[in-house]
C-alpha positions as CSV (number, residue, x, y, z in Angstrom):
1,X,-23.8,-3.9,3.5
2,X,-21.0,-3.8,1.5
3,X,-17.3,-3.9,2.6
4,X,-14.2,-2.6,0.4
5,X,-11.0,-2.9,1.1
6,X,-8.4,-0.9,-0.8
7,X,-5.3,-3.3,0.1
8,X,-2.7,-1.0,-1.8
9,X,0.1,-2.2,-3.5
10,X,2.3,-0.5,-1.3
11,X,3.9,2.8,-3.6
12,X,0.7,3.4,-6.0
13,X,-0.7,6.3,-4.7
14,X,-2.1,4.9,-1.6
15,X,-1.7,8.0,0.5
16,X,-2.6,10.4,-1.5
17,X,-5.8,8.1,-2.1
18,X,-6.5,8.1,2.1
19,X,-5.8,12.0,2.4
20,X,-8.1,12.5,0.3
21,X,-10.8,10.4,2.0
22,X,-10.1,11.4,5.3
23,X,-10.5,15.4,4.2
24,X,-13.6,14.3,2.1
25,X,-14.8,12.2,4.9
26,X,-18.5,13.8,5.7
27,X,-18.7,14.0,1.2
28,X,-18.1,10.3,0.9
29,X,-20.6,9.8,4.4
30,X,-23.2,12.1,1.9
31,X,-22.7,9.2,-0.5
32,X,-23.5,6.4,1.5
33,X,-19.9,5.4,1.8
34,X,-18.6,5.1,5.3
35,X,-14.8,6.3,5.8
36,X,-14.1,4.6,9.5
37,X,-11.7,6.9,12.0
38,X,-9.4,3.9,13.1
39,X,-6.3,6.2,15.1
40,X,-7.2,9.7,15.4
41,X,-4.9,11.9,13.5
42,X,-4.4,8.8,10.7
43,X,-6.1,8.3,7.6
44,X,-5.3,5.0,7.0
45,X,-6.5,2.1,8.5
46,X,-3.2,-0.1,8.7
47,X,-3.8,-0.4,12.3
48,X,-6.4,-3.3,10.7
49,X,-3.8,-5.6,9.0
50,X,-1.6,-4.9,12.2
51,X,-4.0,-6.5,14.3
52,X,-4.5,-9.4,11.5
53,X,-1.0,-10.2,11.1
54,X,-0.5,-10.3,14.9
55,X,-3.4,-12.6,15.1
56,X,-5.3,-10.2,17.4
57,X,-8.9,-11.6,16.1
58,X,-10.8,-10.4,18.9
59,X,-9.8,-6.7,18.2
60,X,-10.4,-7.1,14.5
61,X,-14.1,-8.5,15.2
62,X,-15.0,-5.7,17.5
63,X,-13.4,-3.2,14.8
64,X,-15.7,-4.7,12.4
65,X,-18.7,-4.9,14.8
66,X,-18.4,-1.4,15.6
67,X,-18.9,-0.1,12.0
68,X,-21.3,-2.6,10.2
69,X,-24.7,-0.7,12.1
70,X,-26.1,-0.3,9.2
71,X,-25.8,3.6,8.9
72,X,-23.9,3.4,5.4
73,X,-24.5,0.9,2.4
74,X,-20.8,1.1,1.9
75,X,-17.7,0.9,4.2
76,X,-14.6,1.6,2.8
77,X,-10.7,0.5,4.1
78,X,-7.5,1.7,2.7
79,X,-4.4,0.2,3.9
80,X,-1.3,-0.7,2.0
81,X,0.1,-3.1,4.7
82,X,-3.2,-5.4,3.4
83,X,-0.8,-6.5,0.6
84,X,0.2,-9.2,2.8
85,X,-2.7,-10.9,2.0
86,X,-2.0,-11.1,-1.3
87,X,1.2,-13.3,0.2
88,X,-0.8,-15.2,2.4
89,X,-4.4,-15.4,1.6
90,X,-5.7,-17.4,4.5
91,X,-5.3,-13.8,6.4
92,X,-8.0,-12.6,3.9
93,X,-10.2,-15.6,4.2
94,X,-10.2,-15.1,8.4
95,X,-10.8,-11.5,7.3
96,X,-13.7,-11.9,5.1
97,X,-14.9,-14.8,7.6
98,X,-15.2,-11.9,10.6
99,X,-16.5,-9.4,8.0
100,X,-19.7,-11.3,7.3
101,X,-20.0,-12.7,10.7
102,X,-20.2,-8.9,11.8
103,X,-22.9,-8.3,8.8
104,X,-21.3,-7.4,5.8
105,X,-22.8,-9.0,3.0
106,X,-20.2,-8.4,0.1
107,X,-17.0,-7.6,0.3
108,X,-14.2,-6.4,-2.4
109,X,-11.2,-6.5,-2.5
110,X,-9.2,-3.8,-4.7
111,X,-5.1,-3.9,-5.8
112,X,-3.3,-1.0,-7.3
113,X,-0.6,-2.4,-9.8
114,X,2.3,-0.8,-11.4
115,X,4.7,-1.5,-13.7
116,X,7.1,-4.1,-11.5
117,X,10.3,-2.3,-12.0
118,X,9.1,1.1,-10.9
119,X,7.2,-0.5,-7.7
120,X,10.3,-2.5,-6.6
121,X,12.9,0.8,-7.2
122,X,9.9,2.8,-5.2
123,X,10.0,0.0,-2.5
124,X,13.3,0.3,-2.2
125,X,13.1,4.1,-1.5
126,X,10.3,3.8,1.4
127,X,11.5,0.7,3.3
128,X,14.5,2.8,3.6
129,X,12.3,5.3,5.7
130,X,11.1,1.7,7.9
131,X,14.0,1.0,9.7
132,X,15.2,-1.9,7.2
133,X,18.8,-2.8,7.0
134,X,19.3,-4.1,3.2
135,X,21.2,-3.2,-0.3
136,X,19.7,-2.9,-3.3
137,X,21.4,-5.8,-4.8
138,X,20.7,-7.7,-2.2
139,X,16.5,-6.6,-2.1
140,X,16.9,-7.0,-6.0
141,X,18.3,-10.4,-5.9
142,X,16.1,-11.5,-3.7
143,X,13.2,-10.6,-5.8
144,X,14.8,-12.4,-8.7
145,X,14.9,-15.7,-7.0
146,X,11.5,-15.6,-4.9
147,X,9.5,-13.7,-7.1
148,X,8.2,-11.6,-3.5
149,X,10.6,-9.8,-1.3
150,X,10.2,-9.9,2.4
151,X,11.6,-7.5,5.6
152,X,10.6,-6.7,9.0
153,X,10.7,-3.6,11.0
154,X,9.4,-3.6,15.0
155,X,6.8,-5.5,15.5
156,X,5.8,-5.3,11.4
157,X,6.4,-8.4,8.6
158,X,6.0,-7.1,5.1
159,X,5.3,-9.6,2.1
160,X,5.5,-8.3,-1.6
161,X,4.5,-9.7,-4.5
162,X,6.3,-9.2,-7.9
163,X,5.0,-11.8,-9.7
164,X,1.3,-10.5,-9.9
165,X,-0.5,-13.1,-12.2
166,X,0.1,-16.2,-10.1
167,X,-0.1,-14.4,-6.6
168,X,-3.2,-13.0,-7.7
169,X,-5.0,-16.2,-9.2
170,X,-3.9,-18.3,-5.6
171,X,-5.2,-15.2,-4.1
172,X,-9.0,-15.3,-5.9
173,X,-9.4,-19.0,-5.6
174,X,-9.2,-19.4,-2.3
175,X,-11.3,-15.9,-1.0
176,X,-15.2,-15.2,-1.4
177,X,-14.9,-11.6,-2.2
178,X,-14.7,-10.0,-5.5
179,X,-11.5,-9.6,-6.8
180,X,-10.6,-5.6,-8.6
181,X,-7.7,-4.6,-10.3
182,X,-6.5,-0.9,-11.1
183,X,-3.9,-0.6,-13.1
184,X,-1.4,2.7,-11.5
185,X,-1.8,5.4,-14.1
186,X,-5.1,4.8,-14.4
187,X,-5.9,5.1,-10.6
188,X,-4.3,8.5,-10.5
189,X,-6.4,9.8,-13.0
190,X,-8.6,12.6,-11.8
191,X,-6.7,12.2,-8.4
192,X,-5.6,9.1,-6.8
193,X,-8.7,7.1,-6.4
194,X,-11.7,9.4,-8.3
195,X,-12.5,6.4,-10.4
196,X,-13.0,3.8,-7.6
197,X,-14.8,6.5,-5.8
198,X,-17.0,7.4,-8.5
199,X,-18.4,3.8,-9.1
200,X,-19.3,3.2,-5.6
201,X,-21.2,6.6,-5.0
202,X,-24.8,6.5,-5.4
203,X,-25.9,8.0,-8.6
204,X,-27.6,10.8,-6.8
205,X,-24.3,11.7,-4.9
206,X,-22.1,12.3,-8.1
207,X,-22.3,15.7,-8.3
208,X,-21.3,16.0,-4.4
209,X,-17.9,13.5,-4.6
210,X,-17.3,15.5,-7.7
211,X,-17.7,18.5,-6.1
212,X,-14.9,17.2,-3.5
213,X,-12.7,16.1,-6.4
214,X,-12.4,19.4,-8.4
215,X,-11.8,20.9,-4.5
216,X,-8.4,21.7,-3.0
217,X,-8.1,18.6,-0.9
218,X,-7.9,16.6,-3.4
219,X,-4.6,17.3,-4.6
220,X,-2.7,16.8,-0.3
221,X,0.6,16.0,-0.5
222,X,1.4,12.3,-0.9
223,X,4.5,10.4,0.2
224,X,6.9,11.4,-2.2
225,X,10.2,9.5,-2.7
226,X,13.4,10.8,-1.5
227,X,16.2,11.5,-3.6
228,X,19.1,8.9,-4.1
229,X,21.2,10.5,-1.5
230,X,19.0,10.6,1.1
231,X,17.6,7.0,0.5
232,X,21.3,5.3,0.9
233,X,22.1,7.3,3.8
234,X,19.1,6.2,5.5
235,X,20.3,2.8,4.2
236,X,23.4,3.1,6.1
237,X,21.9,4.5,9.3
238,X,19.8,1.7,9.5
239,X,22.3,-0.6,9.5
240,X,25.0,1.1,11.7
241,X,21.2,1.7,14.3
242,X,21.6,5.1,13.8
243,X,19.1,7.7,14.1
244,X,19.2,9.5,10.4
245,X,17.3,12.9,11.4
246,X,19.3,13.6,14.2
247,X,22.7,15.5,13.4
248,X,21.7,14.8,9.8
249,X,24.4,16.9,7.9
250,X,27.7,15.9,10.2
251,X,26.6,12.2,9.9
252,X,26.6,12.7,6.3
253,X,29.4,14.4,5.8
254,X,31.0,11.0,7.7
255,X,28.9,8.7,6.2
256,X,29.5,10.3,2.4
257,X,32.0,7.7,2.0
258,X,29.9,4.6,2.1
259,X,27.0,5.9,0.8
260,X,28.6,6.9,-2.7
261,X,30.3,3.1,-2.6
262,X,26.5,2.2,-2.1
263,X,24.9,4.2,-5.7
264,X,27.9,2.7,-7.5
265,X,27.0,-0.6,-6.4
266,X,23.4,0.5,-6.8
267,X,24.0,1.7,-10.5
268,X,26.0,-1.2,-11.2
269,X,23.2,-4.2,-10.2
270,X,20.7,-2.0,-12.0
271,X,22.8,-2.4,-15.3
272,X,22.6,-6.2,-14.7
273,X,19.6,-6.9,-14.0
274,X,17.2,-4.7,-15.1
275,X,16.4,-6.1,-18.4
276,X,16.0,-9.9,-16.5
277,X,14.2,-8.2,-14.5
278,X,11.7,-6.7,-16.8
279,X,12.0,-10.0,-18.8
280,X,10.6,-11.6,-15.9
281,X,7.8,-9.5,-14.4
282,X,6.8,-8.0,-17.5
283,X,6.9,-4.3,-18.5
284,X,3.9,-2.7,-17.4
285,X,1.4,-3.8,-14.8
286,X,-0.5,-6.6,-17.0
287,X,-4.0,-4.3,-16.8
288,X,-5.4,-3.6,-19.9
C-alpha cells in the first residue's frame, strides 16, 4: 500500500486541491485511491499534523491503522499544516515510522512551491485570518534574517520555509519516503492538483478522474486572499483581541486610522526589501 501525503506549502492551491477530492471522493475510491474522512464536514486532513505536532502518537497510529485495510492501493492526505515537517523533519521520520508500522509500504511525500515573494505576501494575507498579531515588516524581516518565519495561534505552531533548496535537501536526507516537487503554476494546471491525480490513477481509471476533472466540482471556490484593507484591519484586531466580524464597519470606521498608517508602512518595507528579498530566495520557485 502506498501512502501520499500532499504537505502543501501553505497558499498554493491547497484547498482548492482538497475540495476537489472531497467532492470527487467515490471517483478517486473508483481509482484505487483512498480519500480518508478525518472531521466530518472537512476536506482536509490537518487534524493529522495537529495530532503530530502535539505529540499525540497514539491517535496518529490508530488514524493510520484504521485506513491501511487494504481496500485501496493508494491513500492519499492533504494538509498544508504538514509544512512543518519540512521545518522539523524528525516529525516526518516518526510519521513515516507509524505509517509502515500500520502497513504502508511506500510512502511520498509531495511540496507545492511558488515563487518566494508571492508565497510570503499570500502568507501574510492568511495568517491574518489566524488570529496572529504581527506587521509586515516585522514578518518580512524576520524572514530575511531566519530564512523561515514562525507564529502561533491557539493551540497551533506554524514553521515556514523560504529558503527551499537547503530545507528541502535536510528534509530528503533524513526521511525514507520519496521526495516530489510541483512547482505552483504547474499544479493548477487543469485544476489544482489534475496532474498529481492523474499519475496515481490506475490506467484503467483515467477516463473516470477525467470525467471528474472536466465536471463542475472541480472548479469549488478556493481560499481567496482578501483585499489590503481587510487584511490590515484584521491585523489590527488581532492585536487590540478584537473580534474583526463582529460590528465590522463601526470598528473600521475607528480603526481606519491605524490601518492606513499600517499600508504606508506596508508599501514602504516592500520598496526596501523586495529586491533583497528576491535576491535571496530566488525569483521563481527553483522547478524546472
Amino acid at each position: 500500500m502506498k501512502l501520499i501525503i500532499h504537505a502543501g506549502l501553505h497558499k498554493a492551491a491547497s484547498t482548492s486541491f482538497q475540495n476537489f477530492c472531497a467532492f470527487h471522493r467515490d471517483a478517486l475510491a473508483q481509482c484505487g485511491i483512498l480519500y480518508p474522512i478525518l472531521n466530518e464536514g472537512q476536506s482536509h486532513h490537518n487534524l493529522l499534523p495537529k495530532l503530530i505536532n502535539a505529540g499525540e502518537w497514539d491517535k496518529t497510529n490508530a488514524i493510520l491503522s484504521s485506513i491501511s485495510d487494504g481496500a485501496h492501493s493508494i491513500t492519499l492526505f492533504s494538509a498544508e499544516d504538514f509544512e512543518n515537517c519540512l521545518g522539523d523533519p524528525a516529525l516526518a521520520v516518526r510519521l513515516e515510522e507509524a505509517a509502515l508500522a500500520c502497513g504502508f509500504t511506500q510512502i511520498e511525500w509531495h511540496f507545492v512551491l511558488r515563487a518566494p515573494w508571492t508565497y510570503f505576501n499570500s502568507l501574510y494575507a492568511e495568517m491574518s485570518k489566524q488570529g496572529v498579531a504581527t506587521s509586515y515588516q516585522s514578518m518580512l524581516h524576520e524572514v530575511m534574517k531566519n530564512g523561515s518565519y514562525s507564529c502561533a495561534s491557539g493551540d497551533m505552531r506554524w514553521y515556514f520555509e523560504f529558503e527551499y533548496n537547503a530545507s528541502l535537501r535536510a528534509f530528503e536526507a533524513e526521511t525514507r519516503g520519496a521526495l516530489v516537487l510541483h512547482d505552483f503554476h504547474a499544479f493548477c494546471r487543469g485544476g489544482a492538483g489534475s496532474s498529481l491525480l492523474l499519475s496515481l490513477a490506475k490506467e484503467h481509471c483515467i477516463d473516470v478522474l477525467n470525467a471528474a476533472l472536466a465536471g463542475a466540482g472541480s472548479r469549488i471556490a478556493n481560499n481567496a486572499r482578501a483585499d489590503r484593507y481587510a487584511v490590515e484591519f484584521r491585523y489590527v484586531c488581532n492585536q487590540l483581541a478584537l473580534n474583526h466580524n463582529s460590528m465590522r464597519a463601526m470598528k473600521f470606521t475607528l480603526l481606519l486610522p491605524i490601518v492606513s498608517w499600517r499600508l504606508w508602512a506596508k508599501a514602504r518595507a516592500e520598496k526596501q526589501l523586495k529586491e533583497a528579498f528576491v535576491k535571496r530566495f530566488g525569483a521563481n520557485s527553483g522547478i524546472a
